[in-house]
Structure formats: C-alpha cells, structure tokens
C-alpha positions in Angstrom: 73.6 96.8 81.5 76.6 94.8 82.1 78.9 97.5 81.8 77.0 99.4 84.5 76.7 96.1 87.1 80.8 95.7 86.3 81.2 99.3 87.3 78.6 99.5 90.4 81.0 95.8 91.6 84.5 97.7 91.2 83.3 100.5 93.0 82.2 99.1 95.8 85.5 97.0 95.8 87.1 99.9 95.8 84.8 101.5 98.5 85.5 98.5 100.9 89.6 98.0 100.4 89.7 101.8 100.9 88.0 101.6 104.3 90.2 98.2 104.7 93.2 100.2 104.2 92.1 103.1 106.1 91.1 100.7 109.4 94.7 99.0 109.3 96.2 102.7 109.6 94.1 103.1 112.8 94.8 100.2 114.0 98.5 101.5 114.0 97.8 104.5 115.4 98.4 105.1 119.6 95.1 106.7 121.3 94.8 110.6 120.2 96.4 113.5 122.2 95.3 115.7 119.9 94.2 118.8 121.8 95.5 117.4 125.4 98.7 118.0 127.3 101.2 115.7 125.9 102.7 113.1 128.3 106.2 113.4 129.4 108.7 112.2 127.1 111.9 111.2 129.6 114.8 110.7 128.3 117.4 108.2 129.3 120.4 108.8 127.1 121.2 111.2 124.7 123.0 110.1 121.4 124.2 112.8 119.8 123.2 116.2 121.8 121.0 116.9 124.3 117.8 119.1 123.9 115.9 121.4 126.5 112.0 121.8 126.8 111.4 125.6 125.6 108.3 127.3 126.6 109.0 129.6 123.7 109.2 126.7 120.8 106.8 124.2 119.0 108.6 120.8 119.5 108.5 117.9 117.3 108.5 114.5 119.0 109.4 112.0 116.3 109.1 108.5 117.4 111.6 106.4 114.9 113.6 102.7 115.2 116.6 101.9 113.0 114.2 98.9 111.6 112.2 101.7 109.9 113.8 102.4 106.5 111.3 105.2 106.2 113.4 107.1 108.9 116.4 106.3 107.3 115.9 107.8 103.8 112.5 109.9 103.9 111.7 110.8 107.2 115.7 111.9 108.5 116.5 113.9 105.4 112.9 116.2 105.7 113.5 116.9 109.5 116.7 117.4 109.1 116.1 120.3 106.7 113.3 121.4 108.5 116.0 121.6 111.8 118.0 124.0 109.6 115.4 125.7 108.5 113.1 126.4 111.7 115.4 125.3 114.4 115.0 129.0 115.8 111.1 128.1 116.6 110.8 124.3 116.2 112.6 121.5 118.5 113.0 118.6 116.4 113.5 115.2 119.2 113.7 111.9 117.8 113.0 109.7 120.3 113.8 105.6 120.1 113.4 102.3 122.1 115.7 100.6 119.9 119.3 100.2 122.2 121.4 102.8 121.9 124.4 100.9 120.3 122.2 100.8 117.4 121.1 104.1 117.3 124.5 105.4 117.8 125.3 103.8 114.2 123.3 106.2 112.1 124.5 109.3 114.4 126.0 111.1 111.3 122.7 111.1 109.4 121.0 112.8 112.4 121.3 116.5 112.5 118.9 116.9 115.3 118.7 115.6 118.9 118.3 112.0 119.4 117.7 109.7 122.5 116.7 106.5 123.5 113.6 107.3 125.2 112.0 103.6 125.7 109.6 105.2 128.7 108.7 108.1 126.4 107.6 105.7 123.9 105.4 103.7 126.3 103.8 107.3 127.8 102.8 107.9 124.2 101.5 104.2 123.6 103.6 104.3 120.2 102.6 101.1 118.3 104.8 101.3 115.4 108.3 103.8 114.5 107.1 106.6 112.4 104.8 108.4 114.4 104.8 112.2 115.2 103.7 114.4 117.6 104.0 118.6 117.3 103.6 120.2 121.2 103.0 123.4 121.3 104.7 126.0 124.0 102.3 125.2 126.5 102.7 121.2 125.8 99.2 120.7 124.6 99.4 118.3 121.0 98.7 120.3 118.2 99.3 117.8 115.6 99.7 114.0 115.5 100.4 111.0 112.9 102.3 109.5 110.3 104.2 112.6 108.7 104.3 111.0 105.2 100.4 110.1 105.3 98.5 111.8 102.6 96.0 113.9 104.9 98.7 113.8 107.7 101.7 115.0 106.2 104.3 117.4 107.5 105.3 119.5 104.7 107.6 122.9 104.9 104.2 124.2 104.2 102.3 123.1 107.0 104.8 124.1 109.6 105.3 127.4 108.0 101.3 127.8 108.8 102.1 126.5 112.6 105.1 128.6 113.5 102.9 131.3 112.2 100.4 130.6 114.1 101.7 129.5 117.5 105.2 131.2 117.5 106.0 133.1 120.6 108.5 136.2 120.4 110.1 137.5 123.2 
C-alpha cells in the first residue's frame, strides 16, 4: 500500500513540474501569429548580405542575439545547412536587436542573411532570442516557436513536408 501512495505522490510531482515547465515556456513565448499575416520585419542594416521578400519562397524569420549560445553552436550550424540545402525555396533571415558591432563579429559563422532588425523584433513582440517564424508566399505564419523544442522542432524533415506542401513553381 505504501508502494502505491509513493507512486500515486511522484506522479503527480511529475504531473505538476511538467505543467510548471510547460507554463514558463509560454510565458516566453510572443502572442501567436499562427495562421495570420505576419507583421513587417524592417530592416535597418544588413550585416552580411541583404535578402529580398519573394512571393515565390517560404521564409524563415529567425529571431537570435549573440548572448544566446544556442544560436551560436545549434541553431547557426542547422540553418545554415538547411540555406544550402533549400535556399532555392526557403529564405533563411536572422534578424537581431543586439548592435551591429556585435553581430558583425560572428559574420563568418553566418551563411545566410543577417540584420539588425530591432523594429522587426518589437512588431513580432519577441521576448527572448531563439524564436522562429516560417511565412509562407503569401506572408501568412505557417509555423512558429522555439526550433529546438520537442513538439516545435524544425528538422530537415519537417521542412521537406512544407516546401512540399507550399512550394510555388513558376
């Protein structure tokens, strides 16, 4: 009987630090766009090369800082791969409100366009670096959250099944 009450105890333990866990995630989280027209994402310097809006592409918006080590050795790395590999039907843009002297010190590690966007980052109500948001051609949000998230995450997988899905040819 007291093996039973010790299990029932650390379940519910478990039950309530999960939902803990799960409301400090949200709490992180800007208010959804999921399925509306994505704000406008203004630039106000491009670091390393400038991007253009394509009515024919899926675009990326990933909202990073140089304080996030995340970016730095996970989050870089995939999109950069995923730049190579889809760059004909994805935009990748990292977008930043950290200064751009700073940004412009990891320029070699970033092989897609980067900007210091500090207006685009206060359209999107971005609380904390790391977010992501995937527009579709038409600019409605088609996907949004933390890309290494289990639930959320953007694998080579998942954006396979998008570009399938959403691609445009000419």
């Amino acid at each position: 009987m007291m093996k039973i009450w010790l299990l029932l105890v650390g379940l519910l333990f478990a039950a309530l630090c999960s939902a803990q866990e799960q409301e400090s995630v949200d709490a992180l989280r800007p208010p959804t766009l999921l399925g509306k027209m994505a704000p406008e994402y203004p630039v106000q310097k491009w670091i390393n090369r400038e991007s253009k809006k394509s009515d024919k592409k899926l675009t990326l918006l990933y909202f990073w800082s140089t304080s996030n080590p995340t970016a730095a050795y996970i989050d870089i790395p995939r999109f950069n791969k995923f730049a190579k590999e889809f760059g004909d039907k994805l935009n990748i843009i990292g977008l930043s409100d950290d200064a751009p002297e700073f940004i412009s010190d990891i320029e070699p590690a970033l092989e897609f366009p980067y900007a210091y966007a500090p207006e685009a980052v206060k359209n999107f109500k971005i609380k904390i670096p790391g977010y992501c948001y995937i527009i579709d051609p038409r600019g409605k949000v088609i996907y949004e959250g933390f890309p290494l998230l289990e639930g959320e995450t953007i694998t080579e997988k998942f954006l396979k099944k998008l570009i399938k899905k959403h691609y445009k040819k000419k």
